[in-house]
N, CA, C and O atoms as CSV, one atom per row, in Angstrom:
chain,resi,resn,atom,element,x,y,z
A,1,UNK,N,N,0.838,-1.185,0.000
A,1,UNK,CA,C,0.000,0.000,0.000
A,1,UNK,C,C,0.883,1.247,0.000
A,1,UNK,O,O,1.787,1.220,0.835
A,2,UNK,N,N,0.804,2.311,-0.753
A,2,UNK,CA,C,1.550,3.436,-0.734
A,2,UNK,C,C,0.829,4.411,-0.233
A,2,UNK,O,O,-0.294,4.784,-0.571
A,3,UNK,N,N,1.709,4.914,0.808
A,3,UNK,CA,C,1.282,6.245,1.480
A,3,UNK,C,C,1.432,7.565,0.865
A,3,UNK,O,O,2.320,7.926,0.092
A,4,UNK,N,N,0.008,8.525,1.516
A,4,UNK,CA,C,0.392,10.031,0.690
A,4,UNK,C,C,1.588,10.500,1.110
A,4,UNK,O,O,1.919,11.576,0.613
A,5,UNK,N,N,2.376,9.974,1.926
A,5,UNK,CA,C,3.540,10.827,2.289
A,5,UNK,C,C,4.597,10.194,0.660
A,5,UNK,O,O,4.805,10.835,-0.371
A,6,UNK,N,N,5.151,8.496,1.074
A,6,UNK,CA,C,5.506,8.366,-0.046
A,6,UNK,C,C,5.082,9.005,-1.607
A,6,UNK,O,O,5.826,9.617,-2.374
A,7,UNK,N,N,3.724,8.668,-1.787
A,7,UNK,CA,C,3.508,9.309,-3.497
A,7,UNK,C,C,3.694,10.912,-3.364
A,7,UNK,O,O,3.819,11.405,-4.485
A,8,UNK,N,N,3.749,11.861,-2.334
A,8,UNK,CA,C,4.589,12.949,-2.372
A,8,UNK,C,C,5.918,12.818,-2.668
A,8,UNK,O,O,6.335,13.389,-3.675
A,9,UNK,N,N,6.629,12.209,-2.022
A,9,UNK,CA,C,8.074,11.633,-2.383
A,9,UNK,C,C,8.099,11.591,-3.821
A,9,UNK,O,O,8.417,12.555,-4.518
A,10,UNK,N,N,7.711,10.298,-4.319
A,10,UNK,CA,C,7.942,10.607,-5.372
A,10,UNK,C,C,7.408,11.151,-6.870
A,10,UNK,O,O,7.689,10.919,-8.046
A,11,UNK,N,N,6.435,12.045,-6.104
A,11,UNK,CA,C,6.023,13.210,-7.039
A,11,UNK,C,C,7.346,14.300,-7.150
A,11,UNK,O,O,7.652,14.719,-8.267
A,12,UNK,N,N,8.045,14.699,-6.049
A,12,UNK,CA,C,9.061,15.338,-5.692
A,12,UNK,C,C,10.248,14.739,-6.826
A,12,UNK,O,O,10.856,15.439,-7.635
A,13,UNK,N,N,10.390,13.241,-6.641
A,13,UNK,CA,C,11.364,12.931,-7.569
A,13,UNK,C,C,11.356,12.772,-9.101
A,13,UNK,O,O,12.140,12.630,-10.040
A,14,UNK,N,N,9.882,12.887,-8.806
A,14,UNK,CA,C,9.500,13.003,-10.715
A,14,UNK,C,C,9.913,14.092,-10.858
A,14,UNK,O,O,10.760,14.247,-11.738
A,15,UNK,N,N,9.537,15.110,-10.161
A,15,UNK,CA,C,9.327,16.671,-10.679
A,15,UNK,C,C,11.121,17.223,-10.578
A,15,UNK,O,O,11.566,18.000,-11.423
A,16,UNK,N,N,11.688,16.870,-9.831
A,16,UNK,CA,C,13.422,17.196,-9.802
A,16,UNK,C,C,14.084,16.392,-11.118
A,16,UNK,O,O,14.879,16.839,-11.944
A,17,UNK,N,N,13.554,15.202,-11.043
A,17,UNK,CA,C,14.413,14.275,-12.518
A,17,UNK,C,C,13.948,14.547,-13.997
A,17,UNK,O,O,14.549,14.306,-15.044
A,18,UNK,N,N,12.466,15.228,-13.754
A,18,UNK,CA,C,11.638,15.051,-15.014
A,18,UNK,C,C,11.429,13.522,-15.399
A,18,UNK,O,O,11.705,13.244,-16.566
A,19,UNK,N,N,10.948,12.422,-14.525
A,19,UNK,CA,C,10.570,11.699,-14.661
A,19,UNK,C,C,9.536,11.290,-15.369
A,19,UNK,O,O,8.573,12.018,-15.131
A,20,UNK,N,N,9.224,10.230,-16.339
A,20,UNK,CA,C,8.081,10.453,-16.879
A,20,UNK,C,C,6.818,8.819,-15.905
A,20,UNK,O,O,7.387,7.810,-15.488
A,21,UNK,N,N,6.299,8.873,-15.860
A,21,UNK,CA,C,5.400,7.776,-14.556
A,21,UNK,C,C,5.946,6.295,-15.188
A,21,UNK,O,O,5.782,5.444,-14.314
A,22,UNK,N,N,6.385,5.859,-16.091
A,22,UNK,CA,C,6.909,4.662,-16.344
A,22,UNK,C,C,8.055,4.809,-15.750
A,22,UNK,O,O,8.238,4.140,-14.733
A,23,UNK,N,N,8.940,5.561,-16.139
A,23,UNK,CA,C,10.192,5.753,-15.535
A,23,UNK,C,C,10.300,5.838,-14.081
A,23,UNK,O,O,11.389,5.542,-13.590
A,24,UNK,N,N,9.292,6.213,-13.274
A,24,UNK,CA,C,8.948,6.383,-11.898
A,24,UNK,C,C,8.820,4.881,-11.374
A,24,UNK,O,O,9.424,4.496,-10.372
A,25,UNK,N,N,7.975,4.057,-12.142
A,25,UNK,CA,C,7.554,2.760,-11.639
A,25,UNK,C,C,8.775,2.116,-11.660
A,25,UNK,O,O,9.049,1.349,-10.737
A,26,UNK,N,N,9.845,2.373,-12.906
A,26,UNK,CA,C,10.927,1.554,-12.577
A,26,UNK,C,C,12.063,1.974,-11.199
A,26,UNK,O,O,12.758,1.272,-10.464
A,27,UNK,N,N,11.829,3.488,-11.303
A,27,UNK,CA,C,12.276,4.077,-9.855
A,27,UNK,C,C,12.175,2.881,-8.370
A,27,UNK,O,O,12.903,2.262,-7.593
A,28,UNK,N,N,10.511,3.163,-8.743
A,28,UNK,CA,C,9.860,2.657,-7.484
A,28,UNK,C,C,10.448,0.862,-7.267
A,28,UNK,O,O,10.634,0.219,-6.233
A,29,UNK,N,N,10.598,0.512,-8.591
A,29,UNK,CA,C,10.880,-0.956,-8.181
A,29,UNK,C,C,12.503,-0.928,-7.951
A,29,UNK,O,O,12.783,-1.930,-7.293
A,30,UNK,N,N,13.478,-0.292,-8.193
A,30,UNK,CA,C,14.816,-0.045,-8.006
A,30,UNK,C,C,15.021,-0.002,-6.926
A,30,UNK,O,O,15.994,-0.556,-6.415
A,31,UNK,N,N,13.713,1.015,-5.964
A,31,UNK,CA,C,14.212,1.244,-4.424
A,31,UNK,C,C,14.025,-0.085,-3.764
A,31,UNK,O,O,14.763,-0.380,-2.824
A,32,UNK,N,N,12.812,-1.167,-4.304
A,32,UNK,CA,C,12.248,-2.377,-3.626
A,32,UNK,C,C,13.482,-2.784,-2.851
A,32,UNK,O,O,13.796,-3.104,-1.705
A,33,UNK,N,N,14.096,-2.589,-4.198
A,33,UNK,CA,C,15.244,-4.460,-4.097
A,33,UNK,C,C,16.183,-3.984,-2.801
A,33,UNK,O,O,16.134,-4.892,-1.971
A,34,UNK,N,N,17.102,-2.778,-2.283
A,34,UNK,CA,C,18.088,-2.650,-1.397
A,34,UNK,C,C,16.730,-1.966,-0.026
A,34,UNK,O,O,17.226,-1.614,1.044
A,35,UNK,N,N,15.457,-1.863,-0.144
A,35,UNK,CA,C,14.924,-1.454,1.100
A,35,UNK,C,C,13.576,-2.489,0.492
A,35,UNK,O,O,12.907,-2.088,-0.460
A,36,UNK,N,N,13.327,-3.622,1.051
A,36,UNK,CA,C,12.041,-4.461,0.816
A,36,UNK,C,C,10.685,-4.032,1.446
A,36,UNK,O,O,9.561,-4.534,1.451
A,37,UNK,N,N,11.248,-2.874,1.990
A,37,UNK,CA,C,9.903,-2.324,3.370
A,37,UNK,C,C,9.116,-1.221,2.030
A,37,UNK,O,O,8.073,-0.625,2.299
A,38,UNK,N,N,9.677,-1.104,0.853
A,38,UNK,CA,C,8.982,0.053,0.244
A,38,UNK,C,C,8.360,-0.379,-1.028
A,38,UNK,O,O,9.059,-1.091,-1.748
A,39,UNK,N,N,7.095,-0.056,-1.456
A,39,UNK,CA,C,6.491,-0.759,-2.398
A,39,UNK,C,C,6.500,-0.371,-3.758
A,39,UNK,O,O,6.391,0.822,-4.040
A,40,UNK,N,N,6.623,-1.288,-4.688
A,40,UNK,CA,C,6.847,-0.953,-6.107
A,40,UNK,C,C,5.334,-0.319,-6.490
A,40,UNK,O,O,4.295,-0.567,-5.878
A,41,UNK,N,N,5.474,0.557,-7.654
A,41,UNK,CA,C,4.144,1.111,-7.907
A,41,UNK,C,C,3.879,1.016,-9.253
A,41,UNK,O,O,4.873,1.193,-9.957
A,42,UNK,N,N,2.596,0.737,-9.972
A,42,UNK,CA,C,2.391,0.601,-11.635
A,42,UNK,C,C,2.374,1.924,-11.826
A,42,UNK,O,O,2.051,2.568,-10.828
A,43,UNK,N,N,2.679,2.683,-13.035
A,43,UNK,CA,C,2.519,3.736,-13.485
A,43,UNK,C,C,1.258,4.489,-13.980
A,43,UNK,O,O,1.157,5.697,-14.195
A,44,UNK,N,N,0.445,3.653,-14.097
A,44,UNK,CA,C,-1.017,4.378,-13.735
A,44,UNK,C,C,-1.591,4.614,-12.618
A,44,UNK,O,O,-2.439,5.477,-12.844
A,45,UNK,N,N,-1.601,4.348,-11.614
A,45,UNK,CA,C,-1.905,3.975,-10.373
A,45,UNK,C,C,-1.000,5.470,-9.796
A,45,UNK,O,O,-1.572,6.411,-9.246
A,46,UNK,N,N,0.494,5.414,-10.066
A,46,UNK,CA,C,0.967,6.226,-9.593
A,46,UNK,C,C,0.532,7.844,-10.105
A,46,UNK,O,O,0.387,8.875,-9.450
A,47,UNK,N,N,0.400,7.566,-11.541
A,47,UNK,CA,C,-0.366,8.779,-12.068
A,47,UNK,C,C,-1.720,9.606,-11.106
A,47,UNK,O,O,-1.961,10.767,-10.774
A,48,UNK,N,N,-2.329,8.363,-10.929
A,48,UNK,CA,C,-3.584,9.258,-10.864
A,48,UNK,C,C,-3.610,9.021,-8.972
A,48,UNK,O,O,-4.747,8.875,-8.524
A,49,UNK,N,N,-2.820,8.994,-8.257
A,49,UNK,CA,C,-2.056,9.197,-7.133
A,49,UNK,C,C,-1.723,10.604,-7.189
A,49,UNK,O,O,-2.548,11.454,-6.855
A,50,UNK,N,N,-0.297,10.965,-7.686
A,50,UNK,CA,C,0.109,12.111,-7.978
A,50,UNK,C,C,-0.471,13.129,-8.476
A,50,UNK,O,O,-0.087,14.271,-8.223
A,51,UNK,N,N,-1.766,12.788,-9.481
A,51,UNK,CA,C,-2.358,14.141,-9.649
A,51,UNK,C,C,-3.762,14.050,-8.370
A,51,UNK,O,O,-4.080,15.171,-7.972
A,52,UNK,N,N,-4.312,13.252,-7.940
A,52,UNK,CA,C,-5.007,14.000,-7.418
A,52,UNK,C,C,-4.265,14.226,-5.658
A,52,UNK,O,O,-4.889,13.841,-4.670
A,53,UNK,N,N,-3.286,14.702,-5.583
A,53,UNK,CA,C,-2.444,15.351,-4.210
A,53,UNK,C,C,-2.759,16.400,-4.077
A,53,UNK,O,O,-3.559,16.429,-5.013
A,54,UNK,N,N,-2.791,17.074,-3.788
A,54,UNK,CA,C,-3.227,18.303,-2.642
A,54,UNK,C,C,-1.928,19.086,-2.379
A,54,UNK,O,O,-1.752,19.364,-1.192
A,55,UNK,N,N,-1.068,19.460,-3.164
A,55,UNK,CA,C,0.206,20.130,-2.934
A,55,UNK,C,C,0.228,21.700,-3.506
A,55,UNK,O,O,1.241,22.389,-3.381
């Protein structure tokens, strides 16, 4: 389950890298593997996460 704190995170890291949300999902699964406590995310899912935030 991803938290609004995380999908802030990495709305933050989209928006510093110019990430595009595929590229994010592979982000998200990169961090899995050296921290297993953090969850991989599909790129739609993360999309419509990130836009509807409140920032």
């Amino acid at each position: 389950m991803l938290t609004d704190r995380y999908v802030e995170f990495l709305a933050v890291v989209r928006y510093l890298f110019c990430f595009s949300c595929r590229q994010l999902e592979g982000f998200t699964r990169a961090l899995n593997h050296p921290v297993s406590r953090l969850p991989s995310a599909d790129y739609s899912g993360l999309r419509r996460r990130i836009l509807g935030l409140d920032l």
